[in-house]
N, C-alpha and C positions, 0 to 999 in steps of 0.2 A: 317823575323819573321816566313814566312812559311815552312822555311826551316828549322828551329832549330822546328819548333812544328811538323812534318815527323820523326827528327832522334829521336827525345825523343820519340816519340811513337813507331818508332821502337826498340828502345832501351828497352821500357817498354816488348813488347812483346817478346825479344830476353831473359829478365828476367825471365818471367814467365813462358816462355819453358823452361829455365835451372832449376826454380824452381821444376818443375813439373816431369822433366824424374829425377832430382836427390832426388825430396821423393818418386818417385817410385821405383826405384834402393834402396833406405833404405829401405823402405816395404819389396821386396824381398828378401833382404840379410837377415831380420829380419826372413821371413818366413821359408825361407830356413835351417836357423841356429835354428830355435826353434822346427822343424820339427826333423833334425839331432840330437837336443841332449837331445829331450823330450824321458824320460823312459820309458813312455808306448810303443812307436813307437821302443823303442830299444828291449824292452821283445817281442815286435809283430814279430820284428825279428829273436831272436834269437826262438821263436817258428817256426814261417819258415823254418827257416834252418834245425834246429832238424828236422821237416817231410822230407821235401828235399833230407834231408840222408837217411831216412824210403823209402820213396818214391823207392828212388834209387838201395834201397838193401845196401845201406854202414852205415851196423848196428856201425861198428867202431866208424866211426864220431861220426854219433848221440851218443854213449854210450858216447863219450869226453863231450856231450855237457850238460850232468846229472850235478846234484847240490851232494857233497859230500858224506851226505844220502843216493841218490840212489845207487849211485857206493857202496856203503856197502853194500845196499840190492843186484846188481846184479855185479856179478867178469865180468868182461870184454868180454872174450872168451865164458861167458853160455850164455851170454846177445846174442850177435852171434849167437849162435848156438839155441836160442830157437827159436828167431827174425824169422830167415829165417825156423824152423821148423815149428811156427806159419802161416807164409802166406803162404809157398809154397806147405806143406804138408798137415795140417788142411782147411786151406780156399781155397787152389788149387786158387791163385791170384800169381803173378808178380811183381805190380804193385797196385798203387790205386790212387784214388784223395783226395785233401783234404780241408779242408774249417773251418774256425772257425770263434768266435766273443767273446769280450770281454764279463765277466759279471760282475766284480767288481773287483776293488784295496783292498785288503784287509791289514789290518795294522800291523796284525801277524798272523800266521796260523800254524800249523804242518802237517808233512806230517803222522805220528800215533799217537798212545799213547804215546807210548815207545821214538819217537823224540823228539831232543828240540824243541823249537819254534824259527820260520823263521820271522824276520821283513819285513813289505812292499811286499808283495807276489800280483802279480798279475795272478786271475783267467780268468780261459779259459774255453771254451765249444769249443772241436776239433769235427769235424765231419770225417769219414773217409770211402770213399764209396769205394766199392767192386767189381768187377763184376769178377767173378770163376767159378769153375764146380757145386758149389752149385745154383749159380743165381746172383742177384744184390745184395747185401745190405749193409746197413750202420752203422757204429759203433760208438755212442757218448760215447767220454771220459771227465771228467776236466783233465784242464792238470793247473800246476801253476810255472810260470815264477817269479824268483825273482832273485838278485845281490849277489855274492860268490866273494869276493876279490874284482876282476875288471872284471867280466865275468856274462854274462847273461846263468843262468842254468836253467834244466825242472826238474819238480818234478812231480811224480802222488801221488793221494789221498791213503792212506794206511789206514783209520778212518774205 
């Protein structure tokens, strides 16, 4: 009798370790997965990467990575060519850092007058610090992330 009440108790215990590392294994897979395919986290992205390219000097990129709109507003090649006249000749920078934080999901927005209207647009406050022949400083834009097809694009305010 004392042997059969040892294996059941171990047995119980062998259970409730299986139980326990396999809803935490669910837990994680859930976090993981709802992290990856949440749209805030995806627009947080694709704002990333758009600085990334800033950051780096490959105005290209970033220009690919504009929402319809803007590429109307700016042809490819001026976008280039202002981009790097803006920092390297105006601000005498390289380079810069950059920093943002959500402020709101909005449910439609436009980027002017004259645009249609954009659904589900998420706002931004970019920060983007400096340091050039002028000195330190910093430059706060909105910027607004929203979905074109199957792609995460940037818009700026034109109101």
């Amino acid at each position: 009798m004392r042997y059969y009440y040892k294996r059941n108790r171990f047995f119980n215990l062998k259970t409730i370790l299986f139980l326990l590392i396999s809803i935490s294994i669910i837990v994680l897979v859930f976090l993981f997965f709802s992290n990856l395919f949440d749209p805030e986290k995806k627009a947080a992205r694709a704002l990333e990467l758009f600085y990334s390219y800033e950051q780096a000097g490959d105005y290209s990129n970033s220009w690919e990575l504009f929402h319809s709109q803007m590429k109307d507003k700016f042809e490819k090649n001026y976008y280039i060519q202002e981009r790097t006249y803006m920092y390297k000749e105006n601000l005498g920078v390289s380079t810069f850092d950059f920093n943002y934080n959500i402020v709101e999901e909005l449910p439609k927005w436009r980027m002017s007058q004259e645009s249609g209207e954009i659904m589900k647009v998420y706002h931004y406050t970019v920060s983007q610090s400096f340091q050039g022949k002028y000195g330190t400083f910093t430059i706060q834009q909105p910027v607004y992330v929203t979905m074109e097809g199957e792609k995460w694009v940037i818009l700026w305010n034109y109101n």
